[in-house]
N, C-alpha and C positions, 0 to 999 in steps of 0.2 A: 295871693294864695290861690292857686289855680287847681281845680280839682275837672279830675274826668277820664274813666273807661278805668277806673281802682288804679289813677297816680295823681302822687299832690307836687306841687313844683313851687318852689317856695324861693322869693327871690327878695335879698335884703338890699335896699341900696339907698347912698347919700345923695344930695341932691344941693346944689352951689346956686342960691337964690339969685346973685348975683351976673352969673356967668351963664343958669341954667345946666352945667357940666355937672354929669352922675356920673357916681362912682357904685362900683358894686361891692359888699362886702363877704355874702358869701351866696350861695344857689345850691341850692337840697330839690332830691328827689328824692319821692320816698313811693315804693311802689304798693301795692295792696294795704296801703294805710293810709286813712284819713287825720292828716298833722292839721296842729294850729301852730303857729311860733306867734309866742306873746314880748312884744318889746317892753321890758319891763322897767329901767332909764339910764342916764348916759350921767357916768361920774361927773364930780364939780370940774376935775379939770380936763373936762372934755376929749377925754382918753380913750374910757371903755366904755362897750353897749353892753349890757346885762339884758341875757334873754331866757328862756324858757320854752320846752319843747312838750306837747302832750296831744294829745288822742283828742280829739275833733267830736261833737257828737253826744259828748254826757249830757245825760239830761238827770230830770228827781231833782229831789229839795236840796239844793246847795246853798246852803248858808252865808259861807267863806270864801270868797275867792282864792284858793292856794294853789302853789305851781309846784312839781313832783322834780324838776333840775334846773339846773342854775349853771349857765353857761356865761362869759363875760368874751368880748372879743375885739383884741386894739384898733379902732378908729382909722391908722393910719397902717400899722402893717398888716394887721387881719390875723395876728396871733389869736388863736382859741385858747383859752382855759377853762376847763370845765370844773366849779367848784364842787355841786350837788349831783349826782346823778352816774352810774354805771362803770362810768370810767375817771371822775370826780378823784376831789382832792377827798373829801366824803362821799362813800360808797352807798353808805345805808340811807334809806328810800326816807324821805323827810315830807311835808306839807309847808313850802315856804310861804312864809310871809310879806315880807317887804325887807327892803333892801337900807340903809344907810345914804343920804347925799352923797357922800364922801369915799362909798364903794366899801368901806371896810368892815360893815358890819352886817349881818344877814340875821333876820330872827325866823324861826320855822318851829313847828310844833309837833310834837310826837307823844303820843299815850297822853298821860295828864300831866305835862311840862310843855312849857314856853322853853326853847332854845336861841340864845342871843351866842352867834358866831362869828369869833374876830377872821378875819380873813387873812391881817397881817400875823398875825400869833398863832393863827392856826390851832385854836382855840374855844371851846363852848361855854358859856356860865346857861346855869338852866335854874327856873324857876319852876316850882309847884304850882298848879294851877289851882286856884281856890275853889273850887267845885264844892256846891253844898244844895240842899234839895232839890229842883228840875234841872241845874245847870248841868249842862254834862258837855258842850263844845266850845272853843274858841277860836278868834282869829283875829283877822284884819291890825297886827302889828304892827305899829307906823314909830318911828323912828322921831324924835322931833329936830328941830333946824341942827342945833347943836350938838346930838349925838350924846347926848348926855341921859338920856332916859325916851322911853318907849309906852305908848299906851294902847292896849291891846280889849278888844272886846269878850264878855263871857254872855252866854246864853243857853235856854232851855231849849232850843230847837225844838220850837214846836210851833207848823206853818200855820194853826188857829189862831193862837195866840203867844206871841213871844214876848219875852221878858229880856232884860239885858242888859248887863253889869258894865261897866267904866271901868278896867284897871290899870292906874298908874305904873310906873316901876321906874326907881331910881336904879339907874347902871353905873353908876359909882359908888354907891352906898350899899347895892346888890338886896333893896327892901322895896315890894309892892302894896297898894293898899285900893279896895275899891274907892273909887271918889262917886259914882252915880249908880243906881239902879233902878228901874221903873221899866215902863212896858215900851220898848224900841228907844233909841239913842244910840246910833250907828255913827262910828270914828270916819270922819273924813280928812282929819290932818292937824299941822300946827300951825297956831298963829304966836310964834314967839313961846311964851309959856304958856299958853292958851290951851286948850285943846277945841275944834270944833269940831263937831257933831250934830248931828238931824236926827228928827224926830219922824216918823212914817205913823 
């Protein structure tokens, strides 16, 4: 990501550990705008790169890491599909979350609902967010190995002192329930049916 005189030049490419031969997948300019592209990961069967495009430079208390489009683009022919984002299979402006191994599921959050989106179905199930005394945002929605269910963080956003809820959700059964709350315990992923998590 190369920035300078108000242009950012933005250059994707593969790289053949073997051979040392790069391949490029795509090259953006973007002029009087400072971009970030976030690589956000590459399906199980090594197909598509899922990425995300946004404004460089936000600063304040950011909780969540979430991404504003959701771009996906074939490995080998360089097809784009754009799922989230202006010209998107979905139009309306979302805070994604994390993605699915398997590509086909995307969860993003809007007002006070969790949104779990099939990609193949083209498709949303949405869940209520359990918001009750300080809690008032959510995020960090991780997908687990199997794609069978999703545990997502709640919290009182507040950088004195935070607090921070565990919530489960079964995506077959389409039922959530908190499993943990106390002061920090931030989702880092799955171990199987596990979930792990840090404590700050």
């Amino acid at each position: 990501n190369i920035k300078g005189q108000g242009i950012t030049i933005v250059n994707v490419n593969l790289i053949d550990i073997t051979t040392n031969k790069q391949k490029s997948l795509f090259h953006k300019v973007y002029k009087n705008e400072e971009k970030v592209i976030d690589l956000l990961t590459i399906s199980q069967d090594n197909k598509w790169l899922y990425f995300s495009e946004q404004n460089s430079g936000l600063g304040g208390y950011i909780l969540f890491q979430t991404y504003p489009n959701l771009t996906k683009i074939n490995l080998e022919t360089k097809e784009k599909i754009q799922i989230f984002g202006t010209n998107g299979i979905i139009k309306d402006y979302a805070s994604i979350s994390n993605i699915s191994k398997d590509g086909n599921l995307v969860s993003y959050f809007k007002g006070t609902k969790l949104f779990v989106y099939n990609v193949k179905d083209n498709k949303s199930t949405s869940f209520d967010i359990p918001y009750s005394g300080d809690y008032s945002c959510a995020g960090s929605a991780i997908f687990s190995n199997d794609n069978k269910s999703l545990a997502y963080n709640m919290a009182n956003c507040n950088p004195e002192k935070e607090y921070v809820s565990i919530i489960f959700v079964d995506l077959d059964k389409n039922t959530q329930k908190n499993i943990y709350s106390g002061e920090n315990g931030w989702i880092d992923g799955w171990l199987g049916e596990k979930i792990l998590f840090h404590i700050t």
